[in-house]
N, C-alpha and C positions, 0 to 999 in steps of 0.2 A: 163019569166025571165026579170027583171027591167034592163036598161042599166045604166051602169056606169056614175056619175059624169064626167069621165074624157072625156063621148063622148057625155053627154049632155049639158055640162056646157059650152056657148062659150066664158069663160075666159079661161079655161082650154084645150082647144084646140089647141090654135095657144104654142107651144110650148115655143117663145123666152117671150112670156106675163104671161105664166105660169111659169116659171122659174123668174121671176121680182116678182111675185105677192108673191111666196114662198120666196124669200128674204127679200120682203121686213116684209112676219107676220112673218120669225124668228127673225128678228131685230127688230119689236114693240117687240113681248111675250116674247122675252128675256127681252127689259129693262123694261116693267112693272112687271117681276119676279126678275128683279135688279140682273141682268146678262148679262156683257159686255161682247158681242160676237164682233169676227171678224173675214171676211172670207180670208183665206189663200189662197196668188195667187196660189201656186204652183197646191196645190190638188182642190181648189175650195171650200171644205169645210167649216160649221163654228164650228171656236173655241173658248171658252171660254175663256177670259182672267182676269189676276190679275193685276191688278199695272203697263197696260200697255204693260207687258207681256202673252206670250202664253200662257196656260197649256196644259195639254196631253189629257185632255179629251175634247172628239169631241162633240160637242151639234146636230150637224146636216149635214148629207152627202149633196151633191152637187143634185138638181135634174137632173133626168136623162131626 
């Protein structure tokens, strides 16, 4: 059985570098899909926003 990216790749190991690395390709591939995200302190999430504003829909949970 082949091992997982997440225990061979040593970006993706150290957890606080893998959680940077994830923020930071949803914040490229959103704005080259011309989609302003923003992440929300409360929940950590990002969301989608219009005109500056929030909307309800979540583009991408918080890594765990």
């Amino acid at each position: 059985m082949k091992k997982s990216l997440l225990n061979t790749n040593p970006y993706l190991k150290d957890a606080s570098q893998r959680e940077r690395a994830l923020a930071l390709n949803i914040e490229s591939s959103s704005a080259i899909e011309g989609i302003q995200v923003k992440r929300d302190a409360a929940s950590g999430r990002f969301v989608a926003t219009k005109s500056g504003e929030v909307s309800s829909s979540t583009v991408k949970k918080k890594a765990r």
